[in-house]
N, C-alpha and C positions, 0 to 999 in steps of 0.2 A: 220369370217374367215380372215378379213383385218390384222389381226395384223400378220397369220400365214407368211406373204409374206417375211417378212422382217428377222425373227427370222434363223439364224445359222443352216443350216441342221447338222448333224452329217456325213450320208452318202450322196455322191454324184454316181446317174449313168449316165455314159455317155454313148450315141449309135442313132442309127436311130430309129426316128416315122416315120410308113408306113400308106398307106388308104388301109385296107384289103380286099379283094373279096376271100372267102374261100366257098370251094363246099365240103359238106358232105354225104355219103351213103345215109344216110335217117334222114335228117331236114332241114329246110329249110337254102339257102349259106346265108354267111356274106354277105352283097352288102356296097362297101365303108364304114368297120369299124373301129377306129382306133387301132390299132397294132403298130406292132416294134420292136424290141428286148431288147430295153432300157425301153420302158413300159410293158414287162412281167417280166424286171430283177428287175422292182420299185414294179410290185406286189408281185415278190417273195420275196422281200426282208422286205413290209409292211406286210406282212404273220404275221410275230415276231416281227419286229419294225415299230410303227406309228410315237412315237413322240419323236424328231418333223420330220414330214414329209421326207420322202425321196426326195430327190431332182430330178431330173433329165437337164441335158443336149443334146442338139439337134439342129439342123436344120434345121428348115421347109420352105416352100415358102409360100405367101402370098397368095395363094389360101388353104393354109391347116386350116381346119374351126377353127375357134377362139371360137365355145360351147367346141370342146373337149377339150380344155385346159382349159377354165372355170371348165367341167364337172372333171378334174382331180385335179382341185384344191378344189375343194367339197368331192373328193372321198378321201380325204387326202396325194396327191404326189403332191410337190411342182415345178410347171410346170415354175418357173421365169427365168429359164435356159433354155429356150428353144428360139431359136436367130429366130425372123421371117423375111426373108431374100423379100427384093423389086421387088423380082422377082417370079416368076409361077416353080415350080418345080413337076419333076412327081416322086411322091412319092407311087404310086401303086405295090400295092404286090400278086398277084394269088397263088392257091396253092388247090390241090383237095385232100381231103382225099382218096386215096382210098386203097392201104396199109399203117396201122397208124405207122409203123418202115420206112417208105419211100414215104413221101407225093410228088408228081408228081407237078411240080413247071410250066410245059407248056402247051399250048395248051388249053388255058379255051376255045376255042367256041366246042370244041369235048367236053370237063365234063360237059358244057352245054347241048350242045345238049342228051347228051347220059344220063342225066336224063328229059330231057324232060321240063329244063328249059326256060326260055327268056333269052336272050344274053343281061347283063346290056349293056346300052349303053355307059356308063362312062367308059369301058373296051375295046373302039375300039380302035384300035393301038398299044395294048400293047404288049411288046416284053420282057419276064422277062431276066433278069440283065446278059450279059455273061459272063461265067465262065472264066474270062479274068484275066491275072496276073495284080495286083496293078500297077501303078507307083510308081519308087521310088522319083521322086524328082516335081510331079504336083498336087497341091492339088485341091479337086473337090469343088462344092458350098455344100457339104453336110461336106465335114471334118473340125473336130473341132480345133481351135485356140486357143491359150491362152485369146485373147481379149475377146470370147466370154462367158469366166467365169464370173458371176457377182460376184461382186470383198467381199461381206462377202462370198461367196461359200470357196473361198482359208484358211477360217476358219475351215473348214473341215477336218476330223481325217482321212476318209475313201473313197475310192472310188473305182468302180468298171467302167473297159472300157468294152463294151460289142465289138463284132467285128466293127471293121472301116477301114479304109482303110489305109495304109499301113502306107503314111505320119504321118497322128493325130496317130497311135499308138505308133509311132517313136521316134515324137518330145515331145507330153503331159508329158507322167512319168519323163521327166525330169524335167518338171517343177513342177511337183507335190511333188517330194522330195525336190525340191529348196524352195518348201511352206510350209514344212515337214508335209505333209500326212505319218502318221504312216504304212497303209493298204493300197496297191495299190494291186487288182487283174485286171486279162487279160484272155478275150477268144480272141482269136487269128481270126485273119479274113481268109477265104479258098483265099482270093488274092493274099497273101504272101506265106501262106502255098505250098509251095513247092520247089522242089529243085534248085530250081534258087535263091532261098531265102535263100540258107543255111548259108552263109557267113555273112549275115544280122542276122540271129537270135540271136546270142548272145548278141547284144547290147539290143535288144528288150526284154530280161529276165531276162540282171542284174539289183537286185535289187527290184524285184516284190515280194512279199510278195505270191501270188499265180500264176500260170498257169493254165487256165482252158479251154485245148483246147477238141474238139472232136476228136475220136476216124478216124475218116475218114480224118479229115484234117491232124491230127499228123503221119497217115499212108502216105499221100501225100508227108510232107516236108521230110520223113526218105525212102522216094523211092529208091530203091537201096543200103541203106544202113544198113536197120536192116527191120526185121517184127516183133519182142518182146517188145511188147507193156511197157513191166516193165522197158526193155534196153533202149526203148526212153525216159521212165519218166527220169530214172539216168541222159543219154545221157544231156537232158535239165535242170535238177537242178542242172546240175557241171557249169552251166554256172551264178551261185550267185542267184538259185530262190530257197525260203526255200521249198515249200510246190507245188507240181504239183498233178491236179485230173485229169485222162481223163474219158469223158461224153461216155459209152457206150451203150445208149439208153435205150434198153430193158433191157440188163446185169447189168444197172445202172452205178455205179463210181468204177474206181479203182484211189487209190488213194495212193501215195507218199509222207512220210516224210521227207524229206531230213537230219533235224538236226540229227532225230533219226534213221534214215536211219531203216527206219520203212513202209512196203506196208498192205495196206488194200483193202478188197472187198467189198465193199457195193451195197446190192444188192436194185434193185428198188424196191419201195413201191408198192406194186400193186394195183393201181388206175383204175376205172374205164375210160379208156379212149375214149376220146371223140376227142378233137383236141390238136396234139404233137407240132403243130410249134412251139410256146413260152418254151419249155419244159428247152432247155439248159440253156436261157437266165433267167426262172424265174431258176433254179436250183442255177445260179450265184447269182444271188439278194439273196436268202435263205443262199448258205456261206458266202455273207458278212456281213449277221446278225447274223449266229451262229461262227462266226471266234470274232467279237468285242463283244460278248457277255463271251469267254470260252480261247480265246487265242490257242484254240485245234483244229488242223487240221483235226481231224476225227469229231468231234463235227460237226465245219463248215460244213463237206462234209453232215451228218444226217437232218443239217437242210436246205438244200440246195436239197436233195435227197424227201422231206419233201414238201419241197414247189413250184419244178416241181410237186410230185402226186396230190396237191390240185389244180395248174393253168391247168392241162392237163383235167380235170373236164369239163370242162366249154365249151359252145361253143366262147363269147367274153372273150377279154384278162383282163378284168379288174372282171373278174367270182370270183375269189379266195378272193379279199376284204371284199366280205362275208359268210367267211365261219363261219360255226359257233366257237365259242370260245371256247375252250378247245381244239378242234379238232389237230389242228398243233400237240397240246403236246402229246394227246395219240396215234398219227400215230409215234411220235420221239422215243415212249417207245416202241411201238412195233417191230420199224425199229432197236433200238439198240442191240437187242437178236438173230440178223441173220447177225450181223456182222463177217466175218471172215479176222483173221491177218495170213497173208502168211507167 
């Protein structure tokens, strides 16, 4: 595996690794596993492409364990991008299944208690993240830098930002066209997403190759301004973005061609589901393997659609690596015959 460290990814994802504590109906919870969004968009996206390795970029603290970044450079995602910072960071993430369309993000000692768990102890204090608007001009110890690219990463054709905070989504695509990445997509962060941010967004979508916000956040930043979900795709591709999907969970994607001023419905694969958190993020990893594979934005969105139903499978986020071979392809032929153009 030593020589993989070095070799040129093709794709880069950038986003947050978390330590997960996830509680399920009936099996037993995650206790500290690793998660993130940036590592269900590397699984979704190694779904279709291993080699060479997807990269990833992040930020962790020097208490975030050093096997799982081992463990991920074995699993085939190239973890050299991941900046370990000299300080302790709390990188915990809670989350209870107990509607799989709306997983309940507070209160772990109730989804504790009320199946009749033990209260990890790793989970005292925890307070999950408030729903607070971004900064626009303070960056946090978790947003990423230019410095923190390792400098063959900028060899890269592709990349995908998973949500971050408001700054590193700002500032980075700038410089990623200044390093001419062909492929820049963005799921948008809910810190921004709103109408306080309206006058900002433009700058944040020229020029993106995709948009891939959800369905709730894209309803927040069009607050008082539209509720037609099609209105706001247009609304945000007049601002230089070729291709916008919105993530409508269960409904699946609708999606936006801009050049061809073309809308599609793609409905979800119907997966066995188990756990949704990583759904949107690997759904992202999955388009920017079938966008650099087809140049075709409905393509992209299939294999994207393809590779949330294989990671939503799984109780750990790194589930979908093995699934079995052929599989992706025959769920992609299935999912192409229920596609409808508006």
């Amino acid at each position: 595996m030593g020589g993989m460290e070095h070799t040129v990814p093709r794709f880069l994802l950038a986003g947050k690794l978390t330590r997960d504590y996830i509680v399920f109906p009936s099996h037993e919870p995650l206790i500290d596993a690793p998660g993130g969004n940036v590592l269900y968009a590397a699984v979704g996206l190694a779904v279709w492409e291993r080699n060479p390795p997807p990269a990833i970029l992040s930020r962790v603290g020097e208490d975030y364990p050093q096997d799982w970044l081992d463990d991920l450079t074995c699993k085939g995602i190239n973890a050299r991008g991941v900046r370990i910072l000299p300080e302790a960071i709390d990188l915990r993430f809670f989350a209870a299944i107990v509607d799989h369309n709306q997983p309940s993000l507070d209160d772990p000692v109730a989804h504790f208690a009320r199946l009749g768990l033990p209260f990890p102890k790793a989970l005292l204090g925890y307070r999950p993240a408030p729903n607070a608007v971004d900064s626009r001009t303070r960056l946090l110890p978790t947003s990423l830098r230019q410095s923190d690219i390792p400098p063959e990463f900028m060899d890269a054709s592709a990349i995908h930002l998973c949500p971050l905070d408001y700054m590193t989504h700002s500032l980075l695509p700038a410089v990623l066209r200044q390093a001419e990445f062909t492929t820049v997509t963005l799921d948008p962060s809910p810190g921004y997403m709103n109408p306080t941010y309206w006058a900002e967004t433009p700058a944040l979508l020229t020029g993106l190759t995709a948009f891939l916000p959800d369905e709730a956040s894209l309803r927040s930043l069009f607050q008082g301004r539209s509720t037609d979900l099609w209105e706001m795709a247009e609304a945000v591709a007049a601002y230089g973005c070729e291709i916008v999907v919105i993530k409508t969970r269960e409904r699946g994607q609708l999606l936006y061609d801009a050049a061809a001023k073309r809308r599609w419905e793609v409905p979800a694969y119907p997966a066995r589901l188990v756990n949704p958190i990583g759904a949107g993020s690997a759904f992202c990893g999955g388009f920017l393997a079938g966008y650099y594979r087809s140049y075709d934005p409905l393509e992209a969105t299939l294999h994207g659609n393809i590779s949330a139903s294989l990671v939503v499978e799984g109780y750990q986020a790194t589930y979908a690596l093995d699934t079995l071979p052929g599989l992706p392809e025959a769920r992609l032929e299935a999912l192409r015959q229920n596609v409808r153009r508006i």
